[in-house]
Gaussian input, Z-matrix of N, CA and C with variables (Angstrom, degrees):
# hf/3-21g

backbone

0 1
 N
 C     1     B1
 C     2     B2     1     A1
 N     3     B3     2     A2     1     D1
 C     4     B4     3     A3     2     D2
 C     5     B5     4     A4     3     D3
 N     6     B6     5     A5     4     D4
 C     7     B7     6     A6     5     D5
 C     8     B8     7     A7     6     D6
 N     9     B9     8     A8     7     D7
 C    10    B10     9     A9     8     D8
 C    11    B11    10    A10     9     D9
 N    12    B12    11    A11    10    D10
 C    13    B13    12    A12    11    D11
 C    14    B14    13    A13    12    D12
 N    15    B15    14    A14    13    D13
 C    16    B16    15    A15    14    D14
 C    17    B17    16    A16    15    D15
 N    18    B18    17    A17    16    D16
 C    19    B19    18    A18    17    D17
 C    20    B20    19    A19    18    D18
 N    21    B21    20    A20    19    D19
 C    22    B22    21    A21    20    D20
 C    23    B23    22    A22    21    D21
 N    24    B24    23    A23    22    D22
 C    25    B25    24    A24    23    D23
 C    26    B26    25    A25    24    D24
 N    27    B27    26    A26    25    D25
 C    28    B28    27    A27    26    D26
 C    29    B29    28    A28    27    D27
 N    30    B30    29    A29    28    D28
 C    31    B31    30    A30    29    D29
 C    32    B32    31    A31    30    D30
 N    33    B33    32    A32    31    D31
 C    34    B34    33    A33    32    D32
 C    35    B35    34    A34    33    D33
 N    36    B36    35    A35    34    D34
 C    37    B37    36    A36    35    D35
 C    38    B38    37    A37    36    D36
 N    39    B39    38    A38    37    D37
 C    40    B40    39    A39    38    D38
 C    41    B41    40    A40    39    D39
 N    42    B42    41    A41    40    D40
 C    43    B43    42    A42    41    D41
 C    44    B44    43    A43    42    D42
 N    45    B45    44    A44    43    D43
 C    46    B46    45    A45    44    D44
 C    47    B47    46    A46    45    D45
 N    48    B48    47    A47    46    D46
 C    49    B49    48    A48    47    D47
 C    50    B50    49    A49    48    D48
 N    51    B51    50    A50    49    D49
 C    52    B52    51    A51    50    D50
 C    53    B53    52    A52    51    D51
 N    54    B54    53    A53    52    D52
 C    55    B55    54    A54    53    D53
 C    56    B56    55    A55    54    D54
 N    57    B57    56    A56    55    D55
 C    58    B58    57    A57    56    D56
 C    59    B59    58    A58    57    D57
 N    60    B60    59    A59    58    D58
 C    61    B61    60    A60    59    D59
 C    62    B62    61    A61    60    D60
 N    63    B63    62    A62    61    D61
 C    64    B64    63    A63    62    D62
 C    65    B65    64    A64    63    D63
 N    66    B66    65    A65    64    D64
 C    67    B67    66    A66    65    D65
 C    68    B68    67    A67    66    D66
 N    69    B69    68    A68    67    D67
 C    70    B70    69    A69    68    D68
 C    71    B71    70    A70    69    D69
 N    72    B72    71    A71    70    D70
 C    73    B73    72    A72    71    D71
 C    74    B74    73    A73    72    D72
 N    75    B75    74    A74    73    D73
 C    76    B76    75    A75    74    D74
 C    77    B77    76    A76    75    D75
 N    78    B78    77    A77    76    D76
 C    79    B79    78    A78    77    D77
 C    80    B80    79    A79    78    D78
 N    81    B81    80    A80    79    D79
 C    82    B82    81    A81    80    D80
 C    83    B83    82    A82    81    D81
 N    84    B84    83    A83    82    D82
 C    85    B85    84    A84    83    D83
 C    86    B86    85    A85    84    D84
 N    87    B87    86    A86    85    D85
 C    88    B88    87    A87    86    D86
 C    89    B89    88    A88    87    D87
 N    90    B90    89    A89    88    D88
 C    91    B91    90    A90    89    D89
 C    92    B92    91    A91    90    D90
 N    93    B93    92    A92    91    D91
 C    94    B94    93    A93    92    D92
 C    95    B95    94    A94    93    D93
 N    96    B96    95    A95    94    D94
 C    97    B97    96    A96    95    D95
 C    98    B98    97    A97    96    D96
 N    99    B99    98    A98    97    D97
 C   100   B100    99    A99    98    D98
 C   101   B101   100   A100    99    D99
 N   102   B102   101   A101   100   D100
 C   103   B103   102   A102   101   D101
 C   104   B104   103   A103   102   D102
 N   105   B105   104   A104   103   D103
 C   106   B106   105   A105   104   D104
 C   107   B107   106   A106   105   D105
 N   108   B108   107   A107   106   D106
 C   109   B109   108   A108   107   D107
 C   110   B110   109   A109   108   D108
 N   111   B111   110   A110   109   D109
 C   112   B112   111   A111   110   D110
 C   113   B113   112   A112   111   D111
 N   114   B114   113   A113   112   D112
 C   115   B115   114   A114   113   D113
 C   116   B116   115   A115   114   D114
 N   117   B117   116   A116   115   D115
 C   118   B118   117   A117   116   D116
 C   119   B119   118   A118   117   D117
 N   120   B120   119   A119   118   D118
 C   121   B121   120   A120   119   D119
 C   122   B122   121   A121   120   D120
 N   123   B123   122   A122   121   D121
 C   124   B124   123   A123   122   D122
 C   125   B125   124   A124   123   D123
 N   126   B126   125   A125   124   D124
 C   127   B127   126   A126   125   D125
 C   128   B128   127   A127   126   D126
 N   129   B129   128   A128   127   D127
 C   130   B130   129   A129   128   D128
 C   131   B131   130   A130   129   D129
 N   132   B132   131   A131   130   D130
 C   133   B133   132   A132   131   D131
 C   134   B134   133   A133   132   D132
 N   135   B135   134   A134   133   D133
 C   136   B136   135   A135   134   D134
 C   137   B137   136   A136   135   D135
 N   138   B138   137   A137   136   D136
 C   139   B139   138   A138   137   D137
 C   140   B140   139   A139   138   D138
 N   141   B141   140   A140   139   D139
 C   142   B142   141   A141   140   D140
 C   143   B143   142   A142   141   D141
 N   144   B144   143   A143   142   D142
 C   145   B145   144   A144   143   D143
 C   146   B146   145   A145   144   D144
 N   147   B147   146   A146   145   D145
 C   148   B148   147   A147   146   D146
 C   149   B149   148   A148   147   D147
 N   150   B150   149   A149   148   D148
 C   151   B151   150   A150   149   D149
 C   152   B152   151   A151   150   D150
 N   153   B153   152   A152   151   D151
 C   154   B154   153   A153   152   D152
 C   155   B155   154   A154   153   D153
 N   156   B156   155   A155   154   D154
 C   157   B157   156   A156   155   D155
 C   158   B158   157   A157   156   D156
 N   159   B159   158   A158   157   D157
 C   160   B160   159   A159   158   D158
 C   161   B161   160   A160   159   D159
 N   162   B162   161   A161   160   D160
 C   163   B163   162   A162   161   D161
 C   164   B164   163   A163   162   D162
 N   165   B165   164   A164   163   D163
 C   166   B166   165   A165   164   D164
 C   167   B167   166   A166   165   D165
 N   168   B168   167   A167   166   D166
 C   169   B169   168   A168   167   D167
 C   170   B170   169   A169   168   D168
 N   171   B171   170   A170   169   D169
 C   172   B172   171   A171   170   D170
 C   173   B173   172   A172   171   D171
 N   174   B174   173   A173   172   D172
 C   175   B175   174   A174   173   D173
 C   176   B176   175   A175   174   D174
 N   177   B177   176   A176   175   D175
 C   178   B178   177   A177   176   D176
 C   179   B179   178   A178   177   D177
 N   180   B180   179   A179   178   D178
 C   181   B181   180   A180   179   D179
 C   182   B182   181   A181   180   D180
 N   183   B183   182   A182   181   D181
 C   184   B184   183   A183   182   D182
 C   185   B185   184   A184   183   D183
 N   186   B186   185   A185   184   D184
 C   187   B187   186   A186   185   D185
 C   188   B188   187   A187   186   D186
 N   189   B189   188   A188   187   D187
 C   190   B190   189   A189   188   D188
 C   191   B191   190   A190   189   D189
 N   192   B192   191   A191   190   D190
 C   193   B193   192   A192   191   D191
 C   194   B194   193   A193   192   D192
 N   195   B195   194   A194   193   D193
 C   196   B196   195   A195   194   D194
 C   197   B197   196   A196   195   D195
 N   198   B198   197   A197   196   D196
 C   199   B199   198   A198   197   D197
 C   200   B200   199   A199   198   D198
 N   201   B201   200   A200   199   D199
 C   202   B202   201   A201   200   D200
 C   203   B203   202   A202   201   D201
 N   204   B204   203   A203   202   D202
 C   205   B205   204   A204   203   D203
 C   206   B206   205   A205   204   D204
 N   207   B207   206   A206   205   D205
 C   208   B208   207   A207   206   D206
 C   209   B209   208   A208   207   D207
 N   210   B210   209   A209   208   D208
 C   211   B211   210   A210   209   D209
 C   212   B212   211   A211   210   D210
 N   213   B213   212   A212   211   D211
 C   214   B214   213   A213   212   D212
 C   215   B215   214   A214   213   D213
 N   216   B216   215   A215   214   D214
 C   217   B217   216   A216   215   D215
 C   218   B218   217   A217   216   D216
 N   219   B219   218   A218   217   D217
 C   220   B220   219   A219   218   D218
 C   221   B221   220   A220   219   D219
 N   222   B222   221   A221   220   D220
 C   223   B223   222   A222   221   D221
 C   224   B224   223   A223   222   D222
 N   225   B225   224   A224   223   D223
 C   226   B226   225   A225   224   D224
 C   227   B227   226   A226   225   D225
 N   228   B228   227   A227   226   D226
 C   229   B229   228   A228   227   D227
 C   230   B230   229   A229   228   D228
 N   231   B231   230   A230   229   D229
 C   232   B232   231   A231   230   D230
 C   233   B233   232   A232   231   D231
 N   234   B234   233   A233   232   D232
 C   235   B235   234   A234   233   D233
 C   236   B236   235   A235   234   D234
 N   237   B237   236   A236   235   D235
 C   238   B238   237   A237   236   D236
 C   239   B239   238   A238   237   D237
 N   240   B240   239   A239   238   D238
 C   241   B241   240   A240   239   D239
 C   242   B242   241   A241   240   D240
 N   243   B243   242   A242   241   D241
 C   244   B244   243   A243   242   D242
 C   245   B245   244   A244   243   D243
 N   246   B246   245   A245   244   D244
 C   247   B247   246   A246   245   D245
 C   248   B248   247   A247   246   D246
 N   249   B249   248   A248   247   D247
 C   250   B250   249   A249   248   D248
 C   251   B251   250   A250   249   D249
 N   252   B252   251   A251   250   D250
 C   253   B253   252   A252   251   D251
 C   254   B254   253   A253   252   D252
 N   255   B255   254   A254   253   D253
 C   256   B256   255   A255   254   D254
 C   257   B257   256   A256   255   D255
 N   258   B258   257   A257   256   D256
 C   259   B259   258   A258   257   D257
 C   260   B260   259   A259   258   D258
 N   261   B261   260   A260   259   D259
 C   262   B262   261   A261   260   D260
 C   263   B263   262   A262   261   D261
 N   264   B264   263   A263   262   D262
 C   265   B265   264   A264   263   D263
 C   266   B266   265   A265   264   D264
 N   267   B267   266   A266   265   D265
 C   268   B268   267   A267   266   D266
 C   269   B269   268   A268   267   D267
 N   270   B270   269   A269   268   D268
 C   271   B271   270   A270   269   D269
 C   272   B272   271   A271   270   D270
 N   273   B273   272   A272   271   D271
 C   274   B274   273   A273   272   D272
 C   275   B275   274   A274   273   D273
 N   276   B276   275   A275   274   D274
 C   277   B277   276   A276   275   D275
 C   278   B278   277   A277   276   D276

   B1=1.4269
   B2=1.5326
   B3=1.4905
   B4=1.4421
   B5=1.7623
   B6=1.2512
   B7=1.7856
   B8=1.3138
   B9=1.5101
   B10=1.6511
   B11=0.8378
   B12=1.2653
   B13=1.6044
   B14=1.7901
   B15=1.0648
   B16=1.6605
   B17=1.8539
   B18=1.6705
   B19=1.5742
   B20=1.0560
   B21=1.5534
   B22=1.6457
   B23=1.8761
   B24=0.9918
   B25=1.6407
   B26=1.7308
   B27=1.4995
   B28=1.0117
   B29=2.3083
   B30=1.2301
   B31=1.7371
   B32=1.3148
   B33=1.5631
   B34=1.2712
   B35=1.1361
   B36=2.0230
   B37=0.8821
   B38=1.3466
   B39=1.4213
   B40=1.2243
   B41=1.5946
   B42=1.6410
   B43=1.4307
   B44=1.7260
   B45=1.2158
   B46=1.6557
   B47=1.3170
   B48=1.5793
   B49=1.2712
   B50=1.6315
   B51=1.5819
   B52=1.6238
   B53=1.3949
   B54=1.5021
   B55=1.6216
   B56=1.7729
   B57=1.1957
   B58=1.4138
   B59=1.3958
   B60=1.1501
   B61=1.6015
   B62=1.8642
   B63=1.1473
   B64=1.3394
   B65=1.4927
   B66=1.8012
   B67=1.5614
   B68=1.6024
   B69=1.1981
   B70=1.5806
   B71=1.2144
   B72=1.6934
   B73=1.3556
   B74=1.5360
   B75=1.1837
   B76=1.6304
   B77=1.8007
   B78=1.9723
   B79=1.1747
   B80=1.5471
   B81=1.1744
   B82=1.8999
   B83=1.6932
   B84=1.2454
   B85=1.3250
   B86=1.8538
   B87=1.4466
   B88=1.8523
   B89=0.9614
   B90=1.8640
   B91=1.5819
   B92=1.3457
   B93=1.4439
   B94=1.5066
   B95=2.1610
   B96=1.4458
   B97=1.5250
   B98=1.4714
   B99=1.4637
   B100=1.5022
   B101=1.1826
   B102=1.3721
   B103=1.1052
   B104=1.6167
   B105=1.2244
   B106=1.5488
   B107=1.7224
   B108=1.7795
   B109=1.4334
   B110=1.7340
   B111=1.5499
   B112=1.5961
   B113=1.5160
   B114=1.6565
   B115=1.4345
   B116=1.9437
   B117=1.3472
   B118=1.4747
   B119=1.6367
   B120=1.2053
   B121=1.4991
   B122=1.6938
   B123=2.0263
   B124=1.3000
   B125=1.8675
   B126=1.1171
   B127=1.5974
   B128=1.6124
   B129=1.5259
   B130=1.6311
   B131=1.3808
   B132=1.5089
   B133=0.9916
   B134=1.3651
   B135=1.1789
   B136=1.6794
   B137=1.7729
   B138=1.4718
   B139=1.5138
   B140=1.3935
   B141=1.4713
   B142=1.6587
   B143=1.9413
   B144=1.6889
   B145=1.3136
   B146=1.3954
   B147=1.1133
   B148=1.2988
   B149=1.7781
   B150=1.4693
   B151=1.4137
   B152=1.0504
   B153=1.3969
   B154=1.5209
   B155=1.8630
   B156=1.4193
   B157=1.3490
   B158=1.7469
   B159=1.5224
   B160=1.2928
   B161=1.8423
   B162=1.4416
   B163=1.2583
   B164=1.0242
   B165=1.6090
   B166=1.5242
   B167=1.6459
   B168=1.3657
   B169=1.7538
   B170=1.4843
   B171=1.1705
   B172=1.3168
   B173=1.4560
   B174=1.5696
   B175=1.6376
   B176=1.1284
   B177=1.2183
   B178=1.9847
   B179=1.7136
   B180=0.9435
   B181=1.1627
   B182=1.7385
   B183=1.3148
   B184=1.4418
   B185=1.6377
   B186=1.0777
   B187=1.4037
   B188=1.5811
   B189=1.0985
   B190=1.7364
   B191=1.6096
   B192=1.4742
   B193=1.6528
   B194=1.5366
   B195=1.8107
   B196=1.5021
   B197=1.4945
   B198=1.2851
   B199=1.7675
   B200=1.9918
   B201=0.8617
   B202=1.7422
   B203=1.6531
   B204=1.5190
   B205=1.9675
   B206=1.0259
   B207=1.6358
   B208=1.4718
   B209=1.2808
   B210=1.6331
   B211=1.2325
   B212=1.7260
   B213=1.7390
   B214=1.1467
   B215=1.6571
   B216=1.1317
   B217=1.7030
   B218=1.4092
   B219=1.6614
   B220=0.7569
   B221=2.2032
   B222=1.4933
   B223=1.3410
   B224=1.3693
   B225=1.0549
   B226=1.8380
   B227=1.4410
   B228=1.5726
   B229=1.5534
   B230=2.0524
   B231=1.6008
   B232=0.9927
   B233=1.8808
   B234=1.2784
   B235=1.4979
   B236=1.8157
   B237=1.1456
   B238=1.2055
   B239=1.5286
   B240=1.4108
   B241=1.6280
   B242=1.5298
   B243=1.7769
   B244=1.1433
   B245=1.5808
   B246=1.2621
   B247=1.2058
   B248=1.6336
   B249=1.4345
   B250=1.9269
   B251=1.0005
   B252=1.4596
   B253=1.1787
   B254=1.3370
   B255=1.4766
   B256=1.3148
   B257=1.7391
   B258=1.4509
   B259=1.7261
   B260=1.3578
   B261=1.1872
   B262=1.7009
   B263=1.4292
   B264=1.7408
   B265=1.7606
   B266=1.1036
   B267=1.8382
   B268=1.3230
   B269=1.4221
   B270=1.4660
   B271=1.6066
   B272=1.4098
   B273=1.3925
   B274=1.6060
   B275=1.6131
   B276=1.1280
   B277=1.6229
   B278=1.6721
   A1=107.38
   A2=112.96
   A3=107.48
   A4=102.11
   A5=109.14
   A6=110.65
   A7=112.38
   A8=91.91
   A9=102.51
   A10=131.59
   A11=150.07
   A12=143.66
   A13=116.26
   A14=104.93
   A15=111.47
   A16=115.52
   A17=101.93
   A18=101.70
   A19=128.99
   A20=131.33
   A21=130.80
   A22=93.48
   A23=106.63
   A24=106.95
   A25=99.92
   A26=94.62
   A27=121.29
   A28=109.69
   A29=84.27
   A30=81.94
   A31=89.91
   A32=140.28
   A33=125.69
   A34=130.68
   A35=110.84
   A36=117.85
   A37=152.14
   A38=110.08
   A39=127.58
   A40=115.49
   A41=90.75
   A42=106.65
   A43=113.18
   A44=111.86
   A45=104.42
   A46=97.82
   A47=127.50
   A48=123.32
   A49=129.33
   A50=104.67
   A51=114.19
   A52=119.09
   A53=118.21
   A54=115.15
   A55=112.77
   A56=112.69
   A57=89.67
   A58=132.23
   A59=131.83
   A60=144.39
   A61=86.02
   A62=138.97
   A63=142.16
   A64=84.61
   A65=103.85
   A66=120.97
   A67=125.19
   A68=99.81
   A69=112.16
   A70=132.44
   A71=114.92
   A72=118.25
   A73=102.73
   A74=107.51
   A75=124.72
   A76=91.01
   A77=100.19
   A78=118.57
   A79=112.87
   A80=112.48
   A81=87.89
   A82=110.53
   A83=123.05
   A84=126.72
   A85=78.45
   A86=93.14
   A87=126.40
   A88=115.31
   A89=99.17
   A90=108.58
   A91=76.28
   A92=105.42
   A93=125.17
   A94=115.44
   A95=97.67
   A96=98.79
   A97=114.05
   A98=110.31
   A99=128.44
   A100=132.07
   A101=144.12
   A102=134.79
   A103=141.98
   A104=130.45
   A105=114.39
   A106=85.07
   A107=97.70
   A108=94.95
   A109=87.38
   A110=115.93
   A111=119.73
   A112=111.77
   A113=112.29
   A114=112.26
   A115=91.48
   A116=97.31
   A117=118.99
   A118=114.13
   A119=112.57
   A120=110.92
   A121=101.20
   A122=104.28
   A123=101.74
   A124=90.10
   A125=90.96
   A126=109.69
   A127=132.16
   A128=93.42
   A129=110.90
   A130=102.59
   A131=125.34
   A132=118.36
   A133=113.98
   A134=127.72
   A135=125.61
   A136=105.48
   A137=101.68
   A138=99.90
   A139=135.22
   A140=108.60
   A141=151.69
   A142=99.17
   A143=91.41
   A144=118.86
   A145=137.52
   A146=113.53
   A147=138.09
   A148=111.57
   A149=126.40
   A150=120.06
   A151=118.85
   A152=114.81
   A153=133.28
   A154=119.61
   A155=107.51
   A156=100.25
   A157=83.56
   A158=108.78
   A159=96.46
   A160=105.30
   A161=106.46
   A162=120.25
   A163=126.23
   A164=134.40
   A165=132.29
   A166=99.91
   A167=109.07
   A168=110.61
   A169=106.57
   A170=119.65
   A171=115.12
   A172=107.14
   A173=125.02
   A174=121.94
   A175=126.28
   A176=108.02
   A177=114.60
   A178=109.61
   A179=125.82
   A180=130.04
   A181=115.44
   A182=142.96
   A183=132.42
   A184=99.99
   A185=108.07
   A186=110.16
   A187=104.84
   A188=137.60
   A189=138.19
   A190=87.26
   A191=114.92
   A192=103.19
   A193=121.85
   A194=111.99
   A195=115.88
   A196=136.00
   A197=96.02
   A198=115.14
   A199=79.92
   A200=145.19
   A201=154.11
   A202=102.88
   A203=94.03
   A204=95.39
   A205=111.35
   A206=111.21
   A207=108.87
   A208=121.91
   A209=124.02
   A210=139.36
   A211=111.33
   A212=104.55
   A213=123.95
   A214=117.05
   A215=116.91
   A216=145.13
   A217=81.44
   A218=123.88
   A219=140.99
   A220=111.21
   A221=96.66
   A222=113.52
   A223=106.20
   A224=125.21
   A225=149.89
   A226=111.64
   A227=94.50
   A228=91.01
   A229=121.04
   A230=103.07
   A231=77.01
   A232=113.43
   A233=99.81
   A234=121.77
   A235=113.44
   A236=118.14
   A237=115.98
   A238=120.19
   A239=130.40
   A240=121.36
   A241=89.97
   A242=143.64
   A243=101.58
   A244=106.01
   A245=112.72
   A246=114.51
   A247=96.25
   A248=99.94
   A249=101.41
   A250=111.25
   A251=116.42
   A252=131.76
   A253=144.93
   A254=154.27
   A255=140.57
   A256=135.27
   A257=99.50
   A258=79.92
   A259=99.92
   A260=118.96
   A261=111.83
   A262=101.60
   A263=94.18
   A264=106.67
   A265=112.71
   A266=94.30
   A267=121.21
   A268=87.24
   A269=111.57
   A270=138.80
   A271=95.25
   A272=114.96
   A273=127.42
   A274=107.47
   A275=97.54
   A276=104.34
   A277=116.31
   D1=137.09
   D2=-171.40
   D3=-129.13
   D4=118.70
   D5=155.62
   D6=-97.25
   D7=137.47
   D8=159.82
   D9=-107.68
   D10=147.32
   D11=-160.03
   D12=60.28
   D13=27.65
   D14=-168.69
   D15=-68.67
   D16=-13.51
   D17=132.98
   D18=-17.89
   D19=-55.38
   D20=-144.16
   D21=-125.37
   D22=33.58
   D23=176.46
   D24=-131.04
   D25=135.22
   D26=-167.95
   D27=-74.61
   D28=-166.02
   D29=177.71
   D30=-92.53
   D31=-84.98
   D32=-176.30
   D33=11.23
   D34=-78.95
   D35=155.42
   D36=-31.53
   D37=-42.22
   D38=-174.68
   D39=-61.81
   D40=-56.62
   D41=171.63
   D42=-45.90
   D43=-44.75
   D44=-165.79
   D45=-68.54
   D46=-42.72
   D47=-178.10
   D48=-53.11
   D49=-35.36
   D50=156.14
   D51=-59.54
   D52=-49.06
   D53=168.78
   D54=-53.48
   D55=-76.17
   D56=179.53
   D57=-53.34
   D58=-16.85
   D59=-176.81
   D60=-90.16
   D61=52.25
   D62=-169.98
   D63=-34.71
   D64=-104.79
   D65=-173.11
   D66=-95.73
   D67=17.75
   D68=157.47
   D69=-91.76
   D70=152.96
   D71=-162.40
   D72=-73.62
   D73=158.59
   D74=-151.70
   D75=-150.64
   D76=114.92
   D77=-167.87
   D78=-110.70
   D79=81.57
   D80=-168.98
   D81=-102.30
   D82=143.22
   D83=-151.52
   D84=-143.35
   D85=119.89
   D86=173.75
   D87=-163.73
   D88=177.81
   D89=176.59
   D90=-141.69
   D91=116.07
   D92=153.36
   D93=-61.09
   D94=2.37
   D95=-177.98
   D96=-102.30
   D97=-6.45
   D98=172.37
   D99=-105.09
   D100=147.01
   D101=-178.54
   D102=24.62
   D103=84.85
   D104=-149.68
   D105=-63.81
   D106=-159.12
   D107=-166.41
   D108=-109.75
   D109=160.14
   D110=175.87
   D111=-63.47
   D112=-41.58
   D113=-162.08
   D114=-79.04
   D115=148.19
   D116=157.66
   D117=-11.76
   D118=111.36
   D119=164.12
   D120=83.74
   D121=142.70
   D122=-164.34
   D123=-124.95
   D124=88.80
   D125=-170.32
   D126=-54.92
   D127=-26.58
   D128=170.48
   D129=-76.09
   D130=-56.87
   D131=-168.87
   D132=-73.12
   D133=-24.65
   D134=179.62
   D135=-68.51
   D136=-35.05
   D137=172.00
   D138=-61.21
   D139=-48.25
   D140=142.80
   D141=-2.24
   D142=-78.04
   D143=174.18
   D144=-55.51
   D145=-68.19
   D146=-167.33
   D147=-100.86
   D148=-5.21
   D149=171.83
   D150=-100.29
   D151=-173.05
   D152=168.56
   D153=-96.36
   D154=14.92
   D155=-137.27
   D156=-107.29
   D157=156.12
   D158=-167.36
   D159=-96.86
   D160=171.37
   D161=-172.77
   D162=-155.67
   D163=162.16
   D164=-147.99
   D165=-143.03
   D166=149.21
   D167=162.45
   D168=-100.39
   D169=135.22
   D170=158.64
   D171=-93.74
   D172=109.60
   D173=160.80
   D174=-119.99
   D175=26.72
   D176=159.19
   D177=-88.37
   D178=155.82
   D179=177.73
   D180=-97.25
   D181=119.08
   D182=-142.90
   D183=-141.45
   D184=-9.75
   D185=-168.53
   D186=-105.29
   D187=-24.79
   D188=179.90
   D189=-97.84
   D190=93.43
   D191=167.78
   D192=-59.26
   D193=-56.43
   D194=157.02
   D195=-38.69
   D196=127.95
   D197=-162.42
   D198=-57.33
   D199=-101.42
   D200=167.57
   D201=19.38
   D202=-49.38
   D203=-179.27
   D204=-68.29
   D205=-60.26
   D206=-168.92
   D207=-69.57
   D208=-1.85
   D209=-178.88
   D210=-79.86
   D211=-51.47
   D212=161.44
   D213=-34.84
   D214=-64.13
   D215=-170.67
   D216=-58.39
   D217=-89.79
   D218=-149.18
   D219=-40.49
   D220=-22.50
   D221=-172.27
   D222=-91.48
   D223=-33.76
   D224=166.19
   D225=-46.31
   D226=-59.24
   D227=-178.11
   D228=-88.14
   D229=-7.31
   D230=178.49
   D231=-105.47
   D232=9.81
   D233=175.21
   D234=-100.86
   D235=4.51
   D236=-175.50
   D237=-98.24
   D238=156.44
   D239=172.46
   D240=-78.35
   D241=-38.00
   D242=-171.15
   D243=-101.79
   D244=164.25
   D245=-170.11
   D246=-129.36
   D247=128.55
   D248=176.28
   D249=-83.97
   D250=129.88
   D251=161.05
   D252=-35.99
   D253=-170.55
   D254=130.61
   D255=-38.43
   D256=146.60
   D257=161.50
   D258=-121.98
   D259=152.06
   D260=175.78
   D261=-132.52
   D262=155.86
   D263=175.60
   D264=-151.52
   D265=123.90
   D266=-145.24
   D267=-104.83
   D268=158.42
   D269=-156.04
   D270=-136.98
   D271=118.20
   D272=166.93
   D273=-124.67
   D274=129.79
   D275=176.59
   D276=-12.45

């Protein structure tokens, strides 16, 4: 089972998503550096933090295929006041 943006999901949520995903692998793909989530509790990041569960950086850039884009981007982020964060993807049994 895969979420995306699991940044913006609450604890509530989170929890139901582990119950139905009983004993299946559980994919969550965020950036704990963006947007917390509206509902109660910031679930990526408490996971992030506080688990055992393993996790990955993505730091290649995959989305600007053109050498010009990613050059562009690449000039954005290191000239900018905000700077984007990580995304991580977390692995549950």
């Amino acid at each position: 089972m895969v979420l995306d943006e699991a940044g913006a999901v609450g604890i509530d949520d989170m929890k139901r998503l582990f119950d139905l995903a009983c004993n299946a692998r559980v994919v969550l793909s965020g950036d704990t550096g963006q947007h917390a989530s509206v509902a109660r509790g910031d679930a990526l990041r408490i996971l992030e933090r506080h688990s055992n569960f393993k996790s990955g950086q993505l730091t290649a850039i995959r989305r600007q295929r053109k050498a010009a884009y990613r050059k562009a981007w690449n000039w954005r982020r290191r000239n900018a006041r905000w700077k984007p964060s990580r995304s991580w993807n977390v692995w549950v049994r």
